[in-house]
VEXBA-955015 format. One record per residue (C-alpha): residue in one letter; residue number from 0; x, z, y. Coordinates in Angstrom, 3 decimals. Each point is the difference from the previous one (the first is absolute). Example, Ala and Ser with C-alpha at 12.3 -4.5 7.8 and 13.67 -1.06 7.14 Angstrom:
VEXBA-955015
 r   k        X        Z        Y
 A   0   12.300    7.800   -4.500
 S   1    1.370   -0.660    3.440
END
This chain:
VEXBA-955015
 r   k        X        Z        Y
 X   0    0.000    0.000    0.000
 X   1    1.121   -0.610    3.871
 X   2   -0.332    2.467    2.341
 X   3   -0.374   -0.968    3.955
 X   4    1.714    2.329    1.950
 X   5   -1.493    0.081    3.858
 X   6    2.352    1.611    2.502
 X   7   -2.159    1.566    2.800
 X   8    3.462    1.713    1.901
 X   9   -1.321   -1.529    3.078
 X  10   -3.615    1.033    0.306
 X  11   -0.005    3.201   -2.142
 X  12    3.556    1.087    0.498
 X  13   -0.660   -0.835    3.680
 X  14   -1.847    3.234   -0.150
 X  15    2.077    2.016   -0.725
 X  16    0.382    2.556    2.622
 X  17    2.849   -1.017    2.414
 X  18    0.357   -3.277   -1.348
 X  19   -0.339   -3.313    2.171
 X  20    1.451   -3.021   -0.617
 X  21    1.016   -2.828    2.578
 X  22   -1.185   -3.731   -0.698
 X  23    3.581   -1.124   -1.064
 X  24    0.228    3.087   -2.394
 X  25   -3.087   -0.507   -1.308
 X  26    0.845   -4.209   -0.255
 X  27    3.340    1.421   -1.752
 X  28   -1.349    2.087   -2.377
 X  29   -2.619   -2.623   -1.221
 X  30    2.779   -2.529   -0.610
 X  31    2.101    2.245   -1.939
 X  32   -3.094    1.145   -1.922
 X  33   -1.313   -3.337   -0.979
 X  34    3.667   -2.425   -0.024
 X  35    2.049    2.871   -1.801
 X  36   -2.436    2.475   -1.478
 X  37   -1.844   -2.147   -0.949
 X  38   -3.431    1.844   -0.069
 X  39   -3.148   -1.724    0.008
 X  40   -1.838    0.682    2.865
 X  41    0.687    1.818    3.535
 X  42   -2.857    1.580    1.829
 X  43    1.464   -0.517    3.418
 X  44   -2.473    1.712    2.233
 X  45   -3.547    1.252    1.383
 X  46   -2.094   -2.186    1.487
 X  47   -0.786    0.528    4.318
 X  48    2.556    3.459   -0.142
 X  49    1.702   -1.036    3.185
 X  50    1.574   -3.285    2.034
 X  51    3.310    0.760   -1.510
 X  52   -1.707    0.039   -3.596
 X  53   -1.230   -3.273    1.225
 X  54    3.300   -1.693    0.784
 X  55    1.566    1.512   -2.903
 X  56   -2.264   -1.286   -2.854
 X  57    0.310   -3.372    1.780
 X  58    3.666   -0.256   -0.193
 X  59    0.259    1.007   -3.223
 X  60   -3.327   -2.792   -0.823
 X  61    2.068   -2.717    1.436
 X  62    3.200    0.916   -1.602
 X  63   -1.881    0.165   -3.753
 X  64   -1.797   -2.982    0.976
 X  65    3.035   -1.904    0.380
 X  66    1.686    1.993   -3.135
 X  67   -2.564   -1.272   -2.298
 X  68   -0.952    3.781   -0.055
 X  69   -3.632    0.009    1.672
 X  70   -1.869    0.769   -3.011
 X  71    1.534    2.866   -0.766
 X  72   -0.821    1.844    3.850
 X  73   -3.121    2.125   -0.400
 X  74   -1.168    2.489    3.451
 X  75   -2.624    2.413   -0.278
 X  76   -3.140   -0.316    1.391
 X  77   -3.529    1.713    0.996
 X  78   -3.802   -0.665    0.361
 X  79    0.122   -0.212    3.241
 X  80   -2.016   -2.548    0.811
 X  81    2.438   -3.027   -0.776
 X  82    2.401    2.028    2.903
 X  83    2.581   -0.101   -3.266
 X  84   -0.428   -3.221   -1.105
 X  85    0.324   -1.776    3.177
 X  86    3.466    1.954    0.624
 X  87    1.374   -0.788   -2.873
 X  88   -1.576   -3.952    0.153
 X  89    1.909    0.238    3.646
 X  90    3.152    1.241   -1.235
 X  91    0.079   -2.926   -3.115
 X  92   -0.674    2.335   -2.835
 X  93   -1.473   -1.063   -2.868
 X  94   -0.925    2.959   -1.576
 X  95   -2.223    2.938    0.423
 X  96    0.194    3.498   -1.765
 X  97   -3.690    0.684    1.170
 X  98   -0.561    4.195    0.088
 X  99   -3.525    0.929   -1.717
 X 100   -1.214    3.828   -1.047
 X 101    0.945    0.682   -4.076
 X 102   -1.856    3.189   -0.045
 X 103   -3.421    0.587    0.934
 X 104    0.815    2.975    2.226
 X 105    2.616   -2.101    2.587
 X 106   -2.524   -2.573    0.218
 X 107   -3.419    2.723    1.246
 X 108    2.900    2.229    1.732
 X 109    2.006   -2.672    1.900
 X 110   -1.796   -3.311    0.167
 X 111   -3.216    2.030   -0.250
 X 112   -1.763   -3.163   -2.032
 X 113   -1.212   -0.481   -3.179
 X 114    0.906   -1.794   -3.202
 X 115   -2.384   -2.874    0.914
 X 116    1.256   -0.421    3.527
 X 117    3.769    0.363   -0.816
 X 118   -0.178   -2.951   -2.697
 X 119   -1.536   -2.145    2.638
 X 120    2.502    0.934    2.530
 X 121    2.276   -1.100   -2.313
 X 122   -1.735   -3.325   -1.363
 X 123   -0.041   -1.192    3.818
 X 124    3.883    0.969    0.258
 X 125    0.815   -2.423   -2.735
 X 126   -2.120   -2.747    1.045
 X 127    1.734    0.308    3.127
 X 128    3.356    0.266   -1.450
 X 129   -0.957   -2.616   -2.043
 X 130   -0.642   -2.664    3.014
 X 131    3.295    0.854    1.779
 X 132    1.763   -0.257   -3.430
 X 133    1.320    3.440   -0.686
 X 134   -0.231    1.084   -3.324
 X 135   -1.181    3.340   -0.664
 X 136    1.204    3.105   -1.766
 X 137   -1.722    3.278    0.765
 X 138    0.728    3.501   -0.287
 X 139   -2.393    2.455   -1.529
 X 140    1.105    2.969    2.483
 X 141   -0.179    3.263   -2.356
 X 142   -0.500   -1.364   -3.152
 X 143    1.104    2.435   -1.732
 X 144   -2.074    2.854    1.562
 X 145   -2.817   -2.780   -0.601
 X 146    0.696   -0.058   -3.874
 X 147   -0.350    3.594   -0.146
 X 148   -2.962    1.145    2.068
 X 149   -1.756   -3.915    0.386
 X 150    0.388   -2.146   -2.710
 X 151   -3.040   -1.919    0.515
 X 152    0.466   -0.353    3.585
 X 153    3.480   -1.704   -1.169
 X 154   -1.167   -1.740   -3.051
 X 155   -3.522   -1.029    2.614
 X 156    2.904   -1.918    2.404
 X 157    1.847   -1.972   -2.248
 X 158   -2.856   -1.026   -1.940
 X 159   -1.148   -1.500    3.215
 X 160    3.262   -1.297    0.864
 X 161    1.882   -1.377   -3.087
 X 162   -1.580   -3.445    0.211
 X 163    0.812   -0.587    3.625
 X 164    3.624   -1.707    0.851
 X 165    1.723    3.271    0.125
 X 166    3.917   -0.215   -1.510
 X 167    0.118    3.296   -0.749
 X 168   -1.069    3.368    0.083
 X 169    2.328    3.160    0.920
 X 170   -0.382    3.272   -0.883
 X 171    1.386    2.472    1.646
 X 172    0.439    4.099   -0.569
 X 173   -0.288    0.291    3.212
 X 174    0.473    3.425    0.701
 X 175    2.397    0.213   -2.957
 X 176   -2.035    2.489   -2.009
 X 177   -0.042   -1.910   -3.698
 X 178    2.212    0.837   -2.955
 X 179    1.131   -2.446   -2.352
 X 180   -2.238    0.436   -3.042
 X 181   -3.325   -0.341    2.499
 X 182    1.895   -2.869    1.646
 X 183    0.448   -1.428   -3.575
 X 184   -4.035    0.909   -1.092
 X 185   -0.905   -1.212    3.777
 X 186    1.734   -3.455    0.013
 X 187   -0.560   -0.810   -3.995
 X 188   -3.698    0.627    1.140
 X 189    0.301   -2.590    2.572
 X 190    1.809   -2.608   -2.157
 X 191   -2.458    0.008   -2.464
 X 192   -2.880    0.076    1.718
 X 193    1.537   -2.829    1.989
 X 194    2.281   -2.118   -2.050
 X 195    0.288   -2.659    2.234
 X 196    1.126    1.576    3.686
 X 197    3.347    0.183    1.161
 X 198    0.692    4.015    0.406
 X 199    2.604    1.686    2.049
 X 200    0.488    3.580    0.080
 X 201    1.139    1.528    3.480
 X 202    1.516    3.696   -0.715
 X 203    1.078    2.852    2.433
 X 204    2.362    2.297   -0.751
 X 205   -1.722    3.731    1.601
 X 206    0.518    1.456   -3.717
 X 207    3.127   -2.066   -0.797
 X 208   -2.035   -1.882   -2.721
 X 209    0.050   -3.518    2.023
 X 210    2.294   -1.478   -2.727
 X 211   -1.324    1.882   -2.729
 X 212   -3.804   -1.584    1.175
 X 213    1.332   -3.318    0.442
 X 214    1.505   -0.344   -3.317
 X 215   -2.730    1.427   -2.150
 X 216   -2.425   -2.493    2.046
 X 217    2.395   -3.037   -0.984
 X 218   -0.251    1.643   -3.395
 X 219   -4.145   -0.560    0.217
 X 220    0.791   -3.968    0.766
 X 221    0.284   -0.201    3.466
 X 222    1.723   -2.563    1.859
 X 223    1.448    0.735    2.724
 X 224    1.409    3.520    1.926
 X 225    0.653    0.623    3.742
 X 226    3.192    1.375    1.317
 X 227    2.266    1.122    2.750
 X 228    3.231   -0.162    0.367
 X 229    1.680    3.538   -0.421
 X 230   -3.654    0.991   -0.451
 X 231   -1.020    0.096    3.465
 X 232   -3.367    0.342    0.765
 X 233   -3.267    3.048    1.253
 X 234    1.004    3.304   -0.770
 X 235    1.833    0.155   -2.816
 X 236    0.934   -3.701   -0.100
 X 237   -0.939   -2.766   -2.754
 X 238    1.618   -1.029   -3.346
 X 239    3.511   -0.757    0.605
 X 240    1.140   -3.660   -0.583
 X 241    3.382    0.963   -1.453
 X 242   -1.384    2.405   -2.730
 X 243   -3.386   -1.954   -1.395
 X 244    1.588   -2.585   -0.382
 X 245    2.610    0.561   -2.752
 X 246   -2.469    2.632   -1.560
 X 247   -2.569   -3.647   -0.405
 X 248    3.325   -1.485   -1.356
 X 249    1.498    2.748   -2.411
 X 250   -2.984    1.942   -0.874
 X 251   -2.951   -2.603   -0.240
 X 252    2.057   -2.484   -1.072
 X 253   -1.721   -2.348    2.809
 X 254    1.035   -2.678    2.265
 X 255    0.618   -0.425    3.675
 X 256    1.740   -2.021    2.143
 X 257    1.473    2.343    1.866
 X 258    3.997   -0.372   -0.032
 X 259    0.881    3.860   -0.637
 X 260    3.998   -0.715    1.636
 X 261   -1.694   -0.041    2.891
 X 262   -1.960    3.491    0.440
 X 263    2.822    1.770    1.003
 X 264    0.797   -2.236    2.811
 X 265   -3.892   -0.269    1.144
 X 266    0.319    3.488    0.224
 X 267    2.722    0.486    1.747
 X 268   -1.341   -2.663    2.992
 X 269   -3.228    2.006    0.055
 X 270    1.573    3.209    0.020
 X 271    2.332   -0.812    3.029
 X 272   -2.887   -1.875    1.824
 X 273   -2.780    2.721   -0.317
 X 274    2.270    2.675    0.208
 X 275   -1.479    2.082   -2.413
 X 276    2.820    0.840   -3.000
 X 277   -0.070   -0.228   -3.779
 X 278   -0.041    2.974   -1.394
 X 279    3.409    0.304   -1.798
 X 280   -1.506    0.927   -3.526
 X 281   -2.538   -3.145    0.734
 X 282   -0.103   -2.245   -3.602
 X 283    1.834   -2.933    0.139
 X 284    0.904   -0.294    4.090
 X 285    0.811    4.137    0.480
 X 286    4.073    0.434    0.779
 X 287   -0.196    2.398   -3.181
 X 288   -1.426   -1.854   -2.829
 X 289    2.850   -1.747   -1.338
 X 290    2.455    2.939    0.855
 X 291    1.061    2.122   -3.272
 X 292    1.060    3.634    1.073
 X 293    0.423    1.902   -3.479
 X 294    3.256   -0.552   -1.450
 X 295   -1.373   -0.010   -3.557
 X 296   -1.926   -3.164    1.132
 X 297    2.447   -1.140    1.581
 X 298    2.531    0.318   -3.414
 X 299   -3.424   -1.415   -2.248
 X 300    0.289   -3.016    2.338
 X 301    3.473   -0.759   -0.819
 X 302   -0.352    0.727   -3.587
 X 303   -2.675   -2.996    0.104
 X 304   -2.785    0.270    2.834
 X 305   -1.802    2.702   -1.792
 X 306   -1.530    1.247    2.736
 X 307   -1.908   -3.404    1.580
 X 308   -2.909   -1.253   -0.431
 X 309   -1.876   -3.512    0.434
 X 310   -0.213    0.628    4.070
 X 311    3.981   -1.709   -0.051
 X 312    1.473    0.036    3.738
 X 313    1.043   -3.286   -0.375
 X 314   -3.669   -1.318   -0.127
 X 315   -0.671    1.341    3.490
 X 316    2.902   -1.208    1.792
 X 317    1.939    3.513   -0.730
 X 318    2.554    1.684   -1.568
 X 319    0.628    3.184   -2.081
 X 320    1.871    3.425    1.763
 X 321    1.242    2.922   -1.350
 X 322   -0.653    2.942    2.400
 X 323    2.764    2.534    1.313
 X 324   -1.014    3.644   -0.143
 X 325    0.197    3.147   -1.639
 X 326   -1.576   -1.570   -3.046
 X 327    2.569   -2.479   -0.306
 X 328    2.194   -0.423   -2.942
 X 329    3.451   -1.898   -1.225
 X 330   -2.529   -3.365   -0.375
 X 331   -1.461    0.371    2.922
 X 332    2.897    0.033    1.688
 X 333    1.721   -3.150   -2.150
 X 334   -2.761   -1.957    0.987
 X 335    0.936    0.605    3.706
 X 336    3.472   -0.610   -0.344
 X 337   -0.386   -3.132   -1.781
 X 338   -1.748   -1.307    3.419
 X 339    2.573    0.816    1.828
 X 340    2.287   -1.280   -2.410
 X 341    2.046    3.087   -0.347
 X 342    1.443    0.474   -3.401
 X 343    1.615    3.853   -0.150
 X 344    1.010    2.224   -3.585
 X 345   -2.961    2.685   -1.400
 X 346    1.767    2.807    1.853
 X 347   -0.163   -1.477    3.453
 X 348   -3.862   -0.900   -0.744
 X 349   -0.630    3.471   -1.490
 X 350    1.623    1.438    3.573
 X 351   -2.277   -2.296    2.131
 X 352   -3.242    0.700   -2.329
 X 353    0.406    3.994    0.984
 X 354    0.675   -1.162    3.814
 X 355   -3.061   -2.265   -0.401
 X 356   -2.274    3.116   -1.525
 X 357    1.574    2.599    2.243
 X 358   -1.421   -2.121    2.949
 X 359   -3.076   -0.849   -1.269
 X 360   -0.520    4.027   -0.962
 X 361    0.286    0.276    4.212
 X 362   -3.215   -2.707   -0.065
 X 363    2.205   -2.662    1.685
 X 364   -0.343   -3.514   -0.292
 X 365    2.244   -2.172   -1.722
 X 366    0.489   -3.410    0.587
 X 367    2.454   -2.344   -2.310
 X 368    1.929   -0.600    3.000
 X 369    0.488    3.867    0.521
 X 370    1.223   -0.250   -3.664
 X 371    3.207   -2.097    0.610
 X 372    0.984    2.755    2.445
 X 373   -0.565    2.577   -2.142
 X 374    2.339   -2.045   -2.814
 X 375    2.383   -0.229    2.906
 X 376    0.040    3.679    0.655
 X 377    0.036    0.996   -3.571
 X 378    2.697   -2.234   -0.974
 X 379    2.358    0.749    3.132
 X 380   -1.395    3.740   -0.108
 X 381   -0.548   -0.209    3.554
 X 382   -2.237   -1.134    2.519
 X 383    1.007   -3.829    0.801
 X 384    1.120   -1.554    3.202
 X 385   -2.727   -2.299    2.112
 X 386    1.380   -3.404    0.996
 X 387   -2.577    0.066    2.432
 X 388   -0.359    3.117    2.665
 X 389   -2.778    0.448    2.634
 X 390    2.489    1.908    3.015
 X 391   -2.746    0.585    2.069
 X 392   -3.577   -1.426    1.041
 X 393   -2.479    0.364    2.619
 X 394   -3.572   -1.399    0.035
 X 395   -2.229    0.658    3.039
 X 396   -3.638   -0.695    0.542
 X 397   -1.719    0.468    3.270
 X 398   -3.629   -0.780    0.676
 X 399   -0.414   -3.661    1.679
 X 400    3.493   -1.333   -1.324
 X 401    0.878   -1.345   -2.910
 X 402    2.164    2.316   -2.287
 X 403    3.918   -0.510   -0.156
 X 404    2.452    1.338   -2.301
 X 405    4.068    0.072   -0.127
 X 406    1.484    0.241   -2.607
 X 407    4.124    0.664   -1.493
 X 408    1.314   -1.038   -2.861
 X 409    3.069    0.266   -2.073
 X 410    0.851   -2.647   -3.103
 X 411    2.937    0.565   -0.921
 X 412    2.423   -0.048    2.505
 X 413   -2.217   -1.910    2.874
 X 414   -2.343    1.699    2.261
 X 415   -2.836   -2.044    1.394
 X 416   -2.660    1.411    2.705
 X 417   -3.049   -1.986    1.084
 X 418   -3.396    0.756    1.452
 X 419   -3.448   -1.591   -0.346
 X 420   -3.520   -0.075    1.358
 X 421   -2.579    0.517   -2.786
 X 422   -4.087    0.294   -0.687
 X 423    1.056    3.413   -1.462
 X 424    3.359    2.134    0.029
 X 425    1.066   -0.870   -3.156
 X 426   -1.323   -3.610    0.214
 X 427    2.508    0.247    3.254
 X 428    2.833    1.439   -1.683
 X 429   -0.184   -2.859   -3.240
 X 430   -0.114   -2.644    2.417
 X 431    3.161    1.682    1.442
 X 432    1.170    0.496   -3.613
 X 433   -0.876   -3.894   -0.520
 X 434    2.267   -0.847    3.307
 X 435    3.301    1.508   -1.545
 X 436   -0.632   -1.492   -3.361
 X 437   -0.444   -3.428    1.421
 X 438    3.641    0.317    1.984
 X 439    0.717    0.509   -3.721
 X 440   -1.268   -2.470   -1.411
 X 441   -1.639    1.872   -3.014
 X 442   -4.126    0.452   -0.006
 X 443   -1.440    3.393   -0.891
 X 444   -3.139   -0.115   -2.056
 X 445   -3.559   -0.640    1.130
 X 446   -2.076    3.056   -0.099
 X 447   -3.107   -0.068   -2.266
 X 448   -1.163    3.150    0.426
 X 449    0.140    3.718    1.744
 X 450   -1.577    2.705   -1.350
 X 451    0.658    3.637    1.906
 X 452   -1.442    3.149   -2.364
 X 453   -0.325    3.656    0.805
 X 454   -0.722    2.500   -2.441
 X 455   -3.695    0.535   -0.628
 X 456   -0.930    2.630    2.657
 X 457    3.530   -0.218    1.456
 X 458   -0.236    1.718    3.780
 X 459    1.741   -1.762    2.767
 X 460    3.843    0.979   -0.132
 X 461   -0.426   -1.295   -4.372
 X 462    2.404   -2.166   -1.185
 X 463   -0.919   -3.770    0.402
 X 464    0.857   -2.606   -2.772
 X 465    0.143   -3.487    0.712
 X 466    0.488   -2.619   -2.627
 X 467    0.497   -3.416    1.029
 X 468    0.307   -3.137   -2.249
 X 469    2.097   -3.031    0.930
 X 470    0.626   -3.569   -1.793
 X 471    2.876   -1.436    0.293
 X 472   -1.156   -3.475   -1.504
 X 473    0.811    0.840   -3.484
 X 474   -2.032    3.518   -0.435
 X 475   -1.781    2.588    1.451
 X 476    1.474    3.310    0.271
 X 477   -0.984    3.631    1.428
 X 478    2.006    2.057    2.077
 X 479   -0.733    3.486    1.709
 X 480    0.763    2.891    2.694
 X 481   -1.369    3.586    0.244
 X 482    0.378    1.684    3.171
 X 483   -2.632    2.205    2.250
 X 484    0.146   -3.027    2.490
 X 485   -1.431   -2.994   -0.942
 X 486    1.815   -2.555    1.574
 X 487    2.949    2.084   -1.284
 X 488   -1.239   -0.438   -3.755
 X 489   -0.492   -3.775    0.844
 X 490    3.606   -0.679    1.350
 X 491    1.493    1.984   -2.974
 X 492   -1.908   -2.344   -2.535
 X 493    1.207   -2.826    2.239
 X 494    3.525    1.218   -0.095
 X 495   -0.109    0.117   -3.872
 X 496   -1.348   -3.492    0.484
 X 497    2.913   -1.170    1.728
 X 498    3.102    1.523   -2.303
 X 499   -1.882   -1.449   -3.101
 X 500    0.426   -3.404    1.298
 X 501    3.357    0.875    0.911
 X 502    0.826    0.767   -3.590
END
C-alpha cells in the first residue's frame, strides 16, 4: 500500500505560537519540501488571513506553476460565502481544503446550524468551486470528538457528500484527544463503511500520541497522513514528518515517496527559520539520537553494532557519536580518537578515559575537540601551549551606535590588533577576527550555530556555557567556553576555535 504524506508546516505549523514565516521562507521551505523531500502535497496557507498571506501564496503559485508542481499546492479554506474561494481563485490556486463541522456539537455551538443546512452550505461551495475549477478536499473539523459523541451526525454528512466531486475527506483529532486503538476502531469504521473515499488522518500531539494515532489509522487502510515539519503545529504541535515516516516504512512495511536523507536537513531549515529548536532527544532530527554515551554500548558497537537498530544514521543524512562523560569507557573513547585520527598505547587511553570521567563526574561538557587536548595534556602531563593567544579585547556597545570590538592576538610569534563595527559585540569582534585572518591568508570556519546555556534556575552571577559549532568545509565541529560573562564564554569557545585550526 502507498501512503500520501501531506505536509501542512505552513498553515498548521504557522500556528504555532511565535512562529511567522516571510514569503521567501515560506517559498523556500515548499521547494525543499516538494524537489528534495519529496512529500506529496504542501498545504501552503489559509485562505483571506492577511495581504501578506496573499502575496505569499501567490509567489509560491507561480513558482509551482512553472515547476510543474501546481497540483500538489492545497490552502485552506471556509464557508464563507465564496470569500475563500475567490482568494484562493485570485491568488491561482487550484485547490481548496474546504473547513466543515465533524461533530455535531462544533456545528450547533459555532456555526449554530443544523445538519441539513451545513450539507447545503457545503453542496453550494463545491458547485462553486467546481465552476472556477478548484478541486475540493474538505476537512471534517473534530472528527474525532464527532466519532465519539455523534456518529450519525458524521456518518449523516458523508452519506450526503460521498457522491459529490470531493477528492478527499480529512479527518482530523482535532483537539488531539484519541488514542491509537480508538483511532484504529474509528478509521477501520470509516474504511469499511466507505471503501471507496480517499481518507487522511490529521493528528495532534496534546497527549504525545500524534504518531502513535497516525500509524494505527494507516494500519485501518487509510491513505494518506498530515504532517509538520519538526511537528509544528496548535498546542502541542502535529505528527512530526521525520518520525512517521520511517515508522510507515519500518514498521508497516508501507510505501512513500518521501526521500528519508532528507528529513534531517528539512529540519534543520525549519528549525533555523521558525526559530523554535528540536528538542535534542527528538527521534531521528534531535542532536542526541545517534549519540552513544555508555561505554558498554559503545564496546558492543565495536564488537559488531550490537547496539543499533533499523533507524541507521546513514539513512537520514547522519552519522553515529560516541558521547564523552562520566559514563564513558575505553570504547567510547577509541571511537573518538579514531576521528581524530590519534592512534596512542592502552595506558595512555586508560589515563585519558579517567580524565574524561573525572570531568564528566563535575557535569561538564565534553566535546571531541576538548578530547585532543586532554590527549595532549595527558601525554605531555601538562597543560599544553596555545598557538593562538587572545592578549587583550574590548567590545563596547552604546545605545544608537553600532557595537565595536578590538581585539589582540598572539600566533606564535606575531601579534596582530584590529577593530570592527558589528550588529552585535561579538558579531563585531569576528568580523575583526575575520580582518587579521584575511592579512593571513587562512579562512576561519563559518559559524552554524550558537547556543549559550545556564544551569536550570541558575541566578544572575551563574556560570554561562556557550557552545558554538563551525564547518570548515569538510565537517562540522563543536567548540565551547564557560565563564559568568557571556560574551566571555563566547570568545573562549572562539579562541579554542582558532588554535584547532592552527593545529
Amino acid at each position: 500500500m502507498f501512503v500520501e504524506i501531506i505536509d501542512t508546516t505552513l498553515r498548521d505549523g504557522e500556528q504555532t505560537n511565535g512562529v511567522a514565516f516571510t514569503d521567501k521562507e515560506k517559498l523556500s521551505i515548499t521547494k525543499h519540501l516538494l524537489t528534495e523531500v519529496n512529500v506529496n502535497r504542501v498545504e501552503i496557507a489559509s485562505a483571506r488571513v492577511s495581504k501578506g498571506e496573499f502575496e505569499c501564496a501567490s509567489k509560491i503559485i507561480e513558482w509551482a506553476k512553472e515547476a510543474g508542481f501546481l497540483d500538489k499546492i492545497e490552502i485552506l479554506g471556509f464557508l464563507d460565502k465564496h470569500v475563500s474561494l475567490d482568494w484562493i481563485n485570485e491568488v491561482g490556486g487550484k485547490c481548496i481544503n474546504l473547513l466543515c463541522k465533524g461533530s455535531l456539537r462544533q456545528l450547533e455551538g459555532q456555526l449554530r446550524k443544523t445538519p441539513e443546512e451545513h450539507i447545503i452550505d457545503i453542496k453550494e461551495n463545491i458547485a462553486y468551486a467546481e465552476s472556477l475549477g478548484i478541486s475540493v478536499n474538505v476537512y471534517l473539523e473534530d472528527w474525532s470528538n464527532g466519532m465519539r459523541n455523534s456518529q450519525d451526525y458524521v456518518f449523516y454528512l458523508i452519506d450526503n457528500l460521498k457522491d459529490t466531486s470531493i477528492k478527499r475527506f480529512m479527518l482530523p483529532d482535532t483537539l488531539g484527544v484519541l488514542y491509537p486503538k480508538e483511532t484504529y476502531r474509528y478509521c477501520k469504521l470509516m474504511r469499511e463503511r466507505y471503501p471507496d473515499l480517499h481518507f487522511d488522518f490529521h493528528g495532534h500531539n496534546d497527549y504525545g500520541l500524534a504518531v502513535a494515532n497516525s500509524t494505527a489509522a494507516v494500519t485501518a487502510g487509510f491513505n494518506g497522513i498530515h504532517t509538520s515539519v519538526n511537528g509544528l503545529g496548535e498546542r502541542a504541535g502535529n505528527t512530526a514528518l521525520s518520525t512517521i515516516v520511517p515508522c510507515i516504512h519500518d514498521h508497516l512495511q508501507q510505501e512513500t515517496s518521501v526521500k528519508e536523507i532528507y528529513l534531517n536537513k528539512i529540519s534543520k531549515i525549519v528549525e533555523t527559520i521558525s526559530g523554535i529548536r528540536v528538542a535534542s532527544n527528538m527521534p531521528i532530527i534531535g542532536e542526541n539520537v545517534f549519540t552513544q554515551t555508555a561505554g558498554v554500548h559503545a564496546d558492543g558497537d565495536k564488537k559488531g553494532n550490537l547496539y543499533c537498530n533499523d533507524l541507521m544514521p546513514e539513512r537520514f543524512g547522519r552519522v553515529r557519536k560516541y558521547a564523552l562523560g562520566k559514563t564513558s569507557g575505553k570504547a567510547n573513547i577509541e571511537k573518538n580518537l579514531q576521528e581524530l585520527g590519534l592512534e596512542l598505547d592502552s595506558d595512555l587511553k586508560k589515563q585519558i578515559t579517567a580524565r574524561v570521567v573525572e570531568l564528566g563526574d563535575r557535569k561538564e561538557t565534553i566535546t571531541t575537540e576538548d578530547l585532543y587536548y586532554i590527549a595532549r595534556e595527558v601525554m605531555e602531563n601538562k597543560k599544553i601551549e596555545q598557538k593562538v593567544v587572545i592578549e587583550n579585547y574590548y567590545v563596547c556597545n552604546v545605545l544608537g551606535l553600532k557595537p565595536v570590538a578590538t581585539i589582540s592576538l598572539k600566533i606564535g610569534d606575531k601579534r596582530y590588533e584590529e577593530t570592527s563595527a558589528g550588529d552585535g559585540q561579538y558579531n563585531a569582534l569576528m568580523k575583526a577576527l575575520h580582518k587579521i585572518y584575511n592579512k593571513r591568508k587562512v579562512e576561519i570556519p563559518k559559524l552554524e550555530d550558537y547556543v549559550v546555556t545556564i544551569p536550570p534556575g541558575g541566578k544572575t552571577d551563574a556560570l554561562v556555557e556557550t557552545v558554538i559549532t563551525w564547518n570548515d568545509g569538510i565537517r562540522s565541529f563543536k567548540t565551547r567556553g564557560l565563564d559568568p560573562d557571556q560574551t566571555t564564554a563566547a570568545i573562549k569557545a572562539t579562541l579554542k576555535m582558532l588554535n584547532i585550526i592552527e593545529l
